[in-house]
C-alpha positions as CSV (number, residue, x, y, z in Angstrom):
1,X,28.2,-102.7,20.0
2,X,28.8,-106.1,19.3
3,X,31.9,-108.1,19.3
4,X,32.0,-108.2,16.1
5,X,31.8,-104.6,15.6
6,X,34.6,-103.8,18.1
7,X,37.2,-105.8,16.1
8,X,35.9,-104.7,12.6
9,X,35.9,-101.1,14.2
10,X,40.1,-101.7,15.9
11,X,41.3,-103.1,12.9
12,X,40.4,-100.5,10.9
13,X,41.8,-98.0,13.1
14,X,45.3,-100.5,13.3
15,X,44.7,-100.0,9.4
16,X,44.4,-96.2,9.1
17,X,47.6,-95.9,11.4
18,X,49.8,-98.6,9.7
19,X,48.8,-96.4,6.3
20,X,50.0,-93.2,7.8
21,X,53.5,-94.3,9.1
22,X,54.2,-95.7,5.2
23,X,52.6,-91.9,4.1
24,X,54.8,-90.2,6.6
25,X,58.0,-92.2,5.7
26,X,57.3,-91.8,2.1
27,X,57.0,-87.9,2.7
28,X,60.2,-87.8,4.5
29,X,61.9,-88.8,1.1
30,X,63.5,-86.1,-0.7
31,X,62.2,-86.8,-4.3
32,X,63.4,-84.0,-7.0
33,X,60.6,-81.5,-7.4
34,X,58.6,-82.1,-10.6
35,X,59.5,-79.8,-13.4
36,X,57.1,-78.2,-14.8
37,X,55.2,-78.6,-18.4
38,X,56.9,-75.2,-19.9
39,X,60.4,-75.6,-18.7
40,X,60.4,-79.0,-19.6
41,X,59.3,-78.0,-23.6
42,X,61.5,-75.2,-23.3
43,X,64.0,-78.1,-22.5
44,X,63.0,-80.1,-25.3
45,X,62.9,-77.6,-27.9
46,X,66.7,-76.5,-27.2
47,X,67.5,-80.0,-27.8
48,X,65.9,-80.1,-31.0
49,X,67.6,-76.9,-32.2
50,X,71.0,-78.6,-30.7
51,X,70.7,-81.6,-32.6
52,X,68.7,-80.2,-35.5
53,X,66.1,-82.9,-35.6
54,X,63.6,-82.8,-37.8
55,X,62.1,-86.2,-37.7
56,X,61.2,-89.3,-35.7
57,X,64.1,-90.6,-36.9
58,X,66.1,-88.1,-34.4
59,X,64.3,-88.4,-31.3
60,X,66.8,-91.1,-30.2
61,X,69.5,-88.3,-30.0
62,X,67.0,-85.5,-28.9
63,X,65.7,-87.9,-26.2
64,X,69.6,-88.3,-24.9
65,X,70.4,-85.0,-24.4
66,X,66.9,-84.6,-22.7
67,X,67.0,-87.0,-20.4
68,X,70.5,-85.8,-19.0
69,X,69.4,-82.3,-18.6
70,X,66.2,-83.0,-16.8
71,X,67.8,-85.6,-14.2
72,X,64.6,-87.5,-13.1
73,X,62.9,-84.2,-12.5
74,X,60.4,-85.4,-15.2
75,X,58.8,-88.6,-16.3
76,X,59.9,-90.6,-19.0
77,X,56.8,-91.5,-20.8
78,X,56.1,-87.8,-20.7
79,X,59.3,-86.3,-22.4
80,X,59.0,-88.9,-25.1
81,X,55.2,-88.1,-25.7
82,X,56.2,-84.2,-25.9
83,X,59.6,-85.2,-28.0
84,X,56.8,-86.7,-30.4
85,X,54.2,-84.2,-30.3
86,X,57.1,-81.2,-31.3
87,X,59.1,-83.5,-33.9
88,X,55.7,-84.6,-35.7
């Protein structure tokens, strides 16, 4: 093995280590657990009935109510895509 090789070879080692201390400590974060795609429409529909929204032009106060009740247990860009796809 050449020189070369050797270093090529220990930094990618240095590399696959330095990765798995920032995988480890990311772990070690207690993130919510993901809700999942049922409770979150069954969510989303008992804001609808609550605010009796029938249109796009109530998805700012559906949204709202939404957003409080799932407390970052689900994605934004997601609620608001199934807030569309039930109010269209």
């Amino acid at each position: 093995m050449s020189l070369l090789e050797k270093i090529n070879t220990d930094l990618k080692v240095a590399m696959k280590a330095k990765h798995a201390e920032k995988l480890s400590a990311l772990r070690a974060i207690n993130l919510p657990e993901q809700m999942s795609d049922d409770e979150l429409t069954a969510i989303i529909q008992s804001a609808i009935n609550e605010t009796g929204a029938s249109s796009m032009k109530d998805m700012g106060k559906v949204m709202g109510i939404v957003n409080k009740k799932v407390a970052g247990k689900a994605e934004g860009k997601i609620i608001a895509q199934k807030v569309k796809s039930l109010l269209a």
